[in-house]
N, C-alpha and C positions, 0 to 999 in steps of 0.2 A: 694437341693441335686440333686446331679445326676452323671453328669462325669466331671473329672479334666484333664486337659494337661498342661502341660510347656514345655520351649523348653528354652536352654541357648548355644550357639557353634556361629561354624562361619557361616551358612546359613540363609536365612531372616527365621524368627520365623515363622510368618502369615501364608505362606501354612504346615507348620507342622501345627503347630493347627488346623487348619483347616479341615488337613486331620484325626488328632487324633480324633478330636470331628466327624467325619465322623463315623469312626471306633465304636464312643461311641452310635452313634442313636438308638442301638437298644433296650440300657438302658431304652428306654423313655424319654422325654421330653419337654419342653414348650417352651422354647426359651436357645438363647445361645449368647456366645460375647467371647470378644479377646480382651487383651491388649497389647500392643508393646511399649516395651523403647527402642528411639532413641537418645542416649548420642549425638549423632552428630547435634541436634537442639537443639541449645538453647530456642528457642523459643516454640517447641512444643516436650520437652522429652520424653512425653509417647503419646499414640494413642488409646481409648476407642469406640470399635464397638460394640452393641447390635442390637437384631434383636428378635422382636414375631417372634414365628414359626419355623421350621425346619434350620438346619445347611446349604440349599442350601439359603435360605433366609438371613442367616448372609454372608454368600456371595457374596453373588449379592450387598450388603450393603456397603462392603469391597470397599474401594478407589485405585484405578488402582495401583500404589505403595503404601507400605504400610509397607515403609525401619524399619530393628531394628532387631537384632540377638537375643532377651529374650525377649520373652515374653510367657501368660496365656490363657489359654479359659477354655468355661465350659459350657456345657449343663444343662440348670436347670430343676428340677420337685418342682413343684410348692411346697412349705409346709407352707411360709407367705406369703399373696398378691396374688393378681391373678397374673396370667400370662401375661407378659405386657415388654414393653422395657424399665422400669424404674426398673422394679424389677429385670430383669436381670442382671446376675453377666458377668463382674469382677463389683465390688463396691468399689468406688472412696471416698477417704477422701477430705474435704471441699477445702484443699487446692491444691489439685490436687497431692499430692504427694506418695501417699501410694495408690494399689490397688490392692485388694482382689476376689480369690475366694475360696468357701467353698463348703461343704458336710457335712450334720449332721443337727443336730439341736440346738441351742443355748435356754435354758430354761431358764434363763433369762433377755432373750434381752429385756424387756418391763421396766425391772428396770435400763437397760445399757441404753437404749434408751431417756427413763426420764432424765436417771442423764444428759447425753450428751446434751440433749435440755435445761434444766435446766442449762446450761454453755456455751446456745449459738450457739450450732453445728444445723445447719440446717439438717434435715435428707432429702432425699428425695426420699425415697425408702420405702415400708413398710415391706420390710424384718429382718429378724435377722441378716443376713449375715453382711451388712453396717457397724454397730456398730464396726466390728472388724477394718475396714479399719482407722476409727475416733480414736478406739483406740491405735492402731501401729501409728497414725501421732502423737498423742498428748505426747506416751512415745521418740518418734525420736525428738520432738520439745525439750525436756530437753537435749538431748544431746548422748540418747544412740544409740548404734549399733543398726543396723537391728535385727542381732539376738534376743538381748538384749530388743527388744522393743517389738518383737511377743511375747518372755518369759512372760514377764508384762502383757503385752495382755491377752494372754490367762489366765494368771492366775485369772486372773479378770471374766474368763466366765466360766457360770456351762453349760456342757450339751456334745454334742458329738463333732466333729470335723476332717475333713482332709483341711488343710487350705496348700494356695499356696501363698504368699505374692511378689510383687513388691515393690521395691522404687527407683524413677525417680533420685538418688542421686548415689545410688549403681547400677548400673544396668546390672555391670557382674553377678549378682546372684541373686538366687530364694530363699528364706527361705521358711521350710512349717513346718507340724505341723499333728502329727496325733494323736485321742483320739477316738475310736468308729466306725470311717468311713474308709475302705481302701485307705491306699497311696503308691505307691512305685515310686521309680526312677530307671531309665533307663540309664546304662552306655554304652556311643557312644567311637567312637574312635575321641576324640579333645570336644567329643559335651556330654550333659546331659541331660533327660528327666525327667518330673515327670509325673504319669499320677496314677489314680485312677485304673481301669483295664490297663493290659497288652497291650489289645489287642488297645491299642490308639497308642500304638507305636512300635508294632512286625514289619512295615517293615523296621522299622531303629537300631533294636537292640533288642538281646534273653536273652540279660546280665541284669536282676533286681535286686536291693534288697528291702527288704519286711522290710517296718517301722514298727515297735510294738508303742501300745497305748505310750504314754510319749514321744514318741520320737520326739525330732526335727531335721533339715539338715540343711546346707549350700552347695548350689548344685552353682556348676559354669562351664565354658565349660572344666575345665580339671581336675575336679572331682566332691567328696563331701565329705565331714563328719558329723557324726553321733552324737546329744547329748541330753543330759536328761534336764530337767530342772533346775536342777543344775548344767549345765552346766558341766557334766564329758563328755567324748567321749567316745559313743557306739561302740562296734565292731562287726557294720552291713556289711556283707561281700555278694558280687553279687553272686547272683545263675542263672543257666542256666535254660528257660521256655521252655516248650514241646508245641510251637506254631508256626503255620505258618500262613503266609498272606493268603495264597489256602484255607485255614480251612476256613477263613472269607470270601469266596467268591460265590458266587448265584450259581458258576458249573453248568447254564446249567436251574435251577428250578427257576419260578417264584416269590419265597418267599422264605425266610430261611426257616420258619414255613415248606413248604412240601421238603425241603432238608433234615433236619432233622428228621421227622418222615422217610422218605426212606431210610437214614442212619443206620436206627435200628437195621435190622438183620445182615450188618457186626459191628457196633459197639458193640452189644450187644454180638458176637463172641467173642471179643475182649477181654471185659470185663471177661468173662469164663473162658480164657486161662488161664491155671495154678494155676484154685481155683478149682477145683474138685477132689476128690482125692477116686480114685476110688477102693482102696486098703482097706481103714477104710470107704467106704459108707460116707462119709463126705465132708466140703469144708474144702478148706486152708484159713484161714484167720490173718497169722501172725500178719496184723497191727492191732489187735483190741485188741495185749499187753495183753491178757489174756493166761493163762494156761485152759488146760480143769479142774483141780482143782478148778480153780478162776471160770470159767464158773458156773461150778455145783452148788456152793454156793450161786446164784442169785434166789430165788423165784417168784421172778415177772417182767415183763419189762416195761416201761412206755415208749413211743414215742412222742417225741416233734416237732412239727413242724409246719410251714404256710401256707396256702393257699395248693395248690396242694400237697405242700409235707407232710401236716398236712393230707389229705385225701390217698396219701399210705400210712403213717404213719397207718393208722385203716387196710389197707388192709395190711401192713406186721406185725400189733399186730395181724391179725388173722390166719395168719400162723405162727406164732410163738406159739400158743395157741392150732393148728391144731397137728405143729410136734413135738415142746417140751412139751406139755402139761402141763405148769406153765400160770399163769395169764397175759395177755398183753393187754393194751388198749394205746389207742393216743388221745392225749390231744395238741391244740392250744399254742405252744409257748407264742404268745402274750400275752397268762393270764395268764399263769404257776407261775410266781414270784409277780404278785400280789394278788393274795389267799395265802400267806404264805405258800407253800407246803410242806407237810411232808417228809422229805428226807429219807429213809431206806437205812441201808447197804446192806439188801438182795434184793434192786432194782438196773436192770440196767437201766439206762438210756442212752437212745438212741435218736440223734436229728440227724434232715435229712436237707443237704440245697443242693440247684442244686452251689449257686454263697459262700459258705461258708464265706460272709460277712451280712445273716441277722441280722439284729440290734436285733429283738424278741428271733431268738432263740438264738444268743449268749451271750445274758442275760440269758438267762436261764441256759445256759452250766454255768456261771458263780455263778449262786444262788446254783446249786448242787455241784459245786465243794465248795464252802463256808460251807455249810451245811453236808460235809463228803462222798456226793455220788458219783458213779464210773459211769461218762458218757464217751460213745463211739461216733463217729458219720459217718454217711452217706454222703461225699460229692464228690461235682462232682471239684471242685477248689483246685489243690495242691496249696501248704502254704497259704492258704486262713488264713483268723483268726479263725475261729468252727476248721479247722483241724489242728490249731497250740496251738489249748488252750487245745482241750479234752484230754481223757488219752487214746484212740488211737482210729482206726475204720477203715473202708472202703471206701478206694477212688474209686468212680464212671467209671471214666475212661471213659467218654460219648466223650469226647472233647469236642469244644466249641459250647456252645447254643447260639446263636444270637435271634432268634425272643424272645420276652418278654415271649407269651404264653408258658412254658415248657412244651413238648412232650418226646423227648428223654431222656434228663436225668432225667423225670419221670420215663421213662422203666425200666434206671437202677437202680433208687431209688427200684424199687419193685424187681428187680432181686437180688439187696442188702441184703434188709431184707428176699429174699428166703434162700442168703447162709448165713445168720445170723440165721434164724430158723432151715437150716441144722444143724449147729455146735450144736448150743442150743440142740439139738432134740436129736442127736448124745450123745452126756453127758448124758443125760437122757434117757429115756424109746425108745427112734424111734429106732427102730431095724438096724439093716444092712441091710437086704433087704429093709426095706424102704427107710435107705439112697439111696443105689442102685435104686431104682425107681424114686428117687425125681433129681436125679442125670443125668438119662436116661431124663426126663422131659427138665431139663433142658437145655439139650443139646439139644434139639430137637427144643425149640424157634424161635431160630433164623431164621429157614428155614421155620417155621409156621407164624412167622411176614410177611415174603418175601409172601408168600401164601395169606395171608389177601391184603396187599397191591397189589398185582395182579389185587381185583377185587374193585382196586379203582372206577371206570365209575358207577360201581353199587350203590356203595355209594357214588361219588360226586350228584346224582338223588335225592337219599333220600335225602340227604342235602339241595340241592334246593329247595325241598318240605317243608323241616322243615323249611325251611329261612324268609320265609312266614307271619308263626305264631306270632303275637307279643307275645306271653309267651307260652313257653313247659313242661312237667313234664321229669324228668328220675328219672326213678324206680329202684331198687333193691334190696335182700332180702340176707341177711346177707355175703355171700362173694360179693356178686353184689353189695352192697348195696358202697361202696367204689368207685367202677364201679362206680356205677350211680352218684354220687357227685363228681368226675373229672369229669364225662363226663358234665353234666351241667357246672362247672365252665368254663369247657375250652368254650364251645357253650357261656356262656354269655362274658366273656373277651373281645372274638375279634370279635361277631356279633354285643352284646350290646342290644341281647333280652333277655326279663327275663327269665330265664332255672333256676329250682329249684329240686332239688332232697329229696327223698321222699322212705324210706324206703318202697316196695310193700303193706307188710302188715298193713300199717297207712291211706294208703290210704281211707278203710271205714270209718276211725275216724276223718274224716273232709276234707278231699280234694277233694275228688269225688265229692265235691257240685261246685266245677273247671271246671267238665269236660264236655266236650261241643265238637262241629266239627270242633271252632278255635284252640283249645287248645291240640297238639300233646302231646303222650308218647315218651318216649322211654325205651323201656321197657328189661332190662338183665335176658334172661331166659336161664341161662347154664344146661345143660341135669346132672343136681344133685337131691339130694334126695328133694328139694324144687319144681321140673320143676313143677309139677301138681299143685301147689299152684301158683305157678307165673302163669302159664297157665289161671290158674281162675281168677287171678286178671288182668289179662287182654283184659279176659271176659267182665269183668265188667267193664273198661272205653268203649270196644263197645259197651256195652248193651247202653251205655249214650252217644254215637255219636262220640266219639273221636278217632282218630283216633290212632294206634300203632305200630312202628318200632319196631320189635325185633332183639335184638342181641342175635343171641343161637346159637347151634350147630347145625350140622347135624344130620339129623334123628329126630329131635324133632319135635311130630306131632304137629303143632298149629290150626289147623281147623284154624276155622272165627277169633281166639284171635289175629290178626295179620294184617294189611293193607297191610305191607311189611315187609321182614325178611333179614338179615345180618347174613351169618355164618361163625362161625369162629372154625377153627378145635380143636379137644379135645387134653387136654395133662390130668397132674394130675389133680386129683379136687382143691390137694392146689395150683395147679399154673394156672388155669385156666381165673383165675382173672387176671394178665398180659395181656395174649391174648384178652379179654372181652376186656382192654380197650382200644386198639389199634383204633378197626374203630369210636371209640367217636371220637378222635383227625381228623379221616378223616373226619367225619361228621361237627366239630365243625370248623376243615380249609372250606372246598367246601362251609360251608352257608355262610361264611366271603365273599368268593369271588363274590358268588354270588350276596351278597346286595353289591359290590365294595369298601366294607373295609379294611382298612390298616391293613393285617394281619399280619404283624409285628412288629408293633407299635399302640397297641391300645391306644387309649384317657384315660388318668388319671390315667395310670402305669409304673411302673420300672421293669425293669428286675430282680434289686438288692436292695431291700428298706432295706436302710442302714440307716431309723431312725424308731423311734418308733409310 
C-alpha cells in the first residue's frame, strides 16, 4: 500500500507519474515504479520501471525516453515481502500483458497464490498485489473486456483494495477498483487522472470525483464512467478540492515537519472563525447534525482513534469530562471491533483522523453504525471516507499535513474536541460564564502558540541534549499525562529513540528502577492543583541521577526538580494541555535534525495506513 497515479490524455504519461509520486513521498515508502503503454510498438507495448528506495531513484532508473500517453505508478509501503525491486508495484501478469497497482490488503492471497501456481503461473513476487495482475490476464484470455475481467478479479478476492489496471491491448484506458483504500480520479481538459490522494495531481487539475467502496471506472483521456458490480452506472459527479500546489511547498523551512508546526497559530485562527458564539457562551458546530435535544440525551462519549490521534483522543475525553461532566474515555480504534463492543444509544461516539481514510478507525465507524450507534467524527480530509460514512462532525480545517509525523492537525484535533466539550458542557451543567471563559481561552491560542515558538533556539538546545539518550521517559499526571504520550510518540517516530511515556505517579511502582544520568525525563508540570506532586516526582528521578526537562509555566517554583525548564504561558486549566504540547513537537523535530534524520519521512511509516 501506499500511493497511486495514472495518467491517460495527450502528454507523455512518465513525467506525470513521476511527478505525482513525487507529491505522494510524504506518505511513506519503500520503493516505487511506473508502467507505460506504447500502442505505437509493437514490439515493446508497455514499459515496467522499479526501483528500491525513494522516487528520485526510480528516476534516475527511467530510460532517457520513455514515449506512451497512459500509463501507472505507485509508491509501495511494505505489507508482503521486504522491500526490494521485485516486490515493487506495478505487477506484471506472466504474459506481459495486464499490469497492476494496488493499495490495501488482499486476505487471501496465499490461497490465490496456491491456486495460481497450482495451474502453472510462475509468481515472482512475494506480494499479494501479483495475484490480481494473473487474475485480470487469465479472465482477458477467455475473451472478456477489460472492465469485465477486473469485475471477475476482484470478485475472487477477499480483503481491501484501490486497484489501477493496464492492458497492453486497450491502452486508451485505465480500469480501477476501489473496496477500503482511497481512490479518485482527476478530470483534465482532453486528459484524466487517477490518484490515491489529491495532492498527486493538484498542479494539473482541482476537478475530483471521490469513488465509494463497490465502485468501478473506465477512465480514458476524454472522460470516465462510473459502475457497480453489476455493472449499472454510478452517478459519480466531480467536485471542486480546496488545494493548491504553494500548500505543498517547503516556503522557505527546512522540512514540512517545521512548516507546519509554525503554521499553527494562523491556522488554528482559521479553524475558530465562525464557531464561537459568543452570545449563548457556546461553539457553532452545525456539522455534527445534532440538535441540543439530541446532544443532551448522550450519557457518555467514547473516543476512537490511532496512534497520535488515539492519544488526544484521552486528552479531549478529559475535557469533555472537565466541562460536560458525563463520562468520557479513548480507546485504540485498532481493537474497538474486535472485543465485540457494547454499542449504547446513550453513547456518543466519536473518531478522530488527521487523513480520514484510516482503515482501523473506519471499521470501527462501521461496527457502530451496524450496532445502532450515533458516531460523529473529527477530520482534517473533506470527502474523506470517516467524513462521508459518519452521521456528521467537525472538519479540521488544518489544511494539508505533508510530513508523516502529525503536528498540526494534532492541534486541531484538540482544538476539536475543546468545541465539542463546549457544546457538550453547554447542554448541560457548564454555565455561561464558563462558556464565556473557555471561549476567551480559546481565542487567546493562537497568539500563545506564536509566543511558544518564538522561543524556539531555547528548545532546539534541549533537544539536542535529549538526542543523546538512547531511551527517555515523558511524564505526566492526568491532563499531562496525554501530553506526555504525544510527546514521546512524536520523539520516537522520527529520531527512532525509545521515548515511553509514564503517567508521573507510576513511576514509584517500577520505573524508577530506569532512572540513571543516561536516561532523561521529560517531565509536564503545568501550575494545576497536581504542581506539587509533579514537583516531587521529579524530585525523585534527580534524587536517582537523571536528568529533567520541565515543561510548565511561569512562576512555577522548581528548585533542583529541574535540569532545564520550557514555559509555556497559562490559558484555562482545560485548555492548557494544547499549549503543553506544542514544545514536545519542537523537541521531538530539533532531536531528528540533530541525529540527521529524515524528518519527514521516517522509516517504516505512512502518513495514511490504509490497511489493517
Amino acid at each position: 500500500m501506499c500511493g497511486i497515479v495514472g495518467y491517460v490524455g495527450p502528454q507523455q504519461a512518465a513525467p506525470v507519474l513521476v511527478e505525482g509520486l513525487t507529491r505522494l513521498e510524504y506518505r511513506g515508502y519503500d520503493s516505487a515504479g511506473v508502467a507505460v503503454l506504447n500502442p505505437r510498438s509493437s514490439a515493446n507495448p508497455s514499459r515496467v520501471v522499479r526501483a528500491q528506495g525513494r522516487v528520485r531513484d526510480l528516476e534516475a532508473a527511467l530510460p532517457a525516453r520513455l514515449a506512451g500517453t497512459t500509463g501507472i505508478g505507485h509508491t509501495r509501503w511494505a505489507t508482503h515481502g521486504e522491500p526490494s525491486e521485485r516486490n515493487a508495484h506495478p505487477h506484471t501478469s506472466a504474459d506481459g500483458r495486464v499490469h497492476v497497482v494496488h493499495n490495501g490488503i488482499i486476505d487471501n492471497f496465499a490461497t490465490l497464490r496456491s491456486r495460481l501456481a497450482d495451474d502453472g503461473v510462475e509468481l515472482t513476487s512475494d506480494t499479494d498485489t501479483e495475484v490480481v495482475a494473473h487474475l485480470v490476464a487469465r479472465e482477458l484470455a477467455t475473451g472478456l473486456s477489460l472492465e469485465d475481467a477486473v469485475r471477475t478479479a476482484v470478485g475472487q478476492i477477499v480483503g481491501t483494495y484501490a486497484l489501477a489496471v493496464l492492458d497492453t491491448q486497450t491502452p486508451e484506458r485505465i480500469v480501477v477498483a476501489r473496496n477500503g483504500s482511497p481512490l479518485l480520479l482527476g478530470v483534465g481538459d482532453g486528459e484524466m487522472f487517477v490518484a490515491s490522494d489529491p495532492a498527486a495531481i493538484v498542479r494539473h487539475t482541482s476537478q475530483v470525483v471521490l469513488l465509494d467502496d463497490g465502485d468501478f471506472a473506465t477512465v480514458t483521456a476524454d472522460g470516465f464512467h462510473s459502475f457497480t458490480d453489476g455493472e449499472e452506472r454510478t452517478a459519480r459527479a466531480a467536485v471542486t478540492i480546496d488545494l493548491t500546489v504553494e500548500e505543498l511547498e517547503l516556503d522557505g523551512h527546512e522540512h514540512f515537519m517545521h512548516k507546519e508546526i509554525h503554521e499553527q497559530p494562523e491556522s488554528v485562527e482559521r479553524m475558530l472563525t465562525g464557531r464561537l458564539d459568543d452570545r449563548f457562551g457556546t461553539a457553532k458546530l452545525a456539522g455534527l447534525n445534532l440538535e441540543p435535544r439530541d446532544l443532551r440525551r448522550f450519557e457518555r462519549v467514547k473516543v476512537l482513534g490511532c496512534g497520535s490521534a488515539y492519544y488526544v483522543g484521552q486528552l479531549g475525553a478529559s475535557m469533555i469530562e472537565d466541562l460536560a461532566r458525563i463520562p468520557a474515555d479513548a480507546e485504540p480504534a485498532s481493537e474497538f471491533r474486535y472485543r465485540n463492543p457494547i454499542i449504547e444509544p446513550s453513547t456518543l461516539y466519536v473518531v478522530v483522523s488527521q487523513s480520514g481514510e484510516t482503515a482501523d478507525t473506519l471499521f470501527a465507524v462501521r461496527e457502530v453504525q451496524r450496532k445502532g450507534g450515533t458516531v460523529v467524527g473529527l477530520v482534517n480530509a473533506v470527502g474523506s471516507s470517516i467524513a462521508r460514512e459518519v452521521d456528521g462532525g467537525v472538519y479540521l480545517h488544518a489544511g494539508p499535513e505533508v510530513a508523516v509525523a502529525s503536528t498540526k492537525a494534532l492541534t486541531h484535533m484538540s482544538i476539536g474536541f475543546a468545541l465539542l466539550a463546549l457544546t457538550l458542557g453547554r447542554v448541560h451543567d457548564l454555565s455561561f460564564a464558563d462558556g464565556r471563559r473557555i471561549i476567551a481561552g480559546l481565542r487567546a491560542i493562537p497568539g500563545q502558540i506564536a509566543e511558544i515558538l518564538a522561543g524556539e533556539e531555547a528548545l532546539a538546545a534541549a533537544a539536542k541534549e535529549l538526542s543523546t539518550a538512547p531511551s527517555l521517559f515523558f511524564v505526566g499526571r492526568v491532563r499531562g499525562y496525554p501530553v506526555a504520550r504525544e510527546g514521546a510518540q512524536k520523539f520516537k517516530e522520527i529520531t527512532y529513540r525509545h521515548a515511553e511515556a509514564y503517567p508521573t505517579s507510576e513511576l514509584k511502582h517500577g520505573p524508577l528502577a530506569l532512572i540513571s544520568p543516561e536516561l532523561p525525563s521529560v517531565a509536564i508540570i503545568p501550575d494545576d492543583d497536581l504542581v506539587e506532586r509533579n514537583i516531587t516526582a521529579a524530585q525523585e528521578i534527580r534524587a536517582r541521577g537523571g536528568a529533567v526537562v520541565a515543561i510548565t509555566h511561569p512562576g512555577v517554583e522548581l528548585g533542583d526538580a529541574a535540569t532545564s525548564r520550557i514555559e509555556v504561558p497559562r490559558n484555562e486549566v482545560e485548555l492548557d494541555p494544547i499549549l503543553l504540547t506544542i514544545p514536545t513537537q519542537l523537541l521531538g523535530y530539533h532531536a531528528a535534525v540533530a541525529l540527521g534524520e529524515d524528518v519527514d519521512r521516517p522509516r517504516n511509516l505512512a502518513k495514511s495506513v490504509t490497511v489493517e
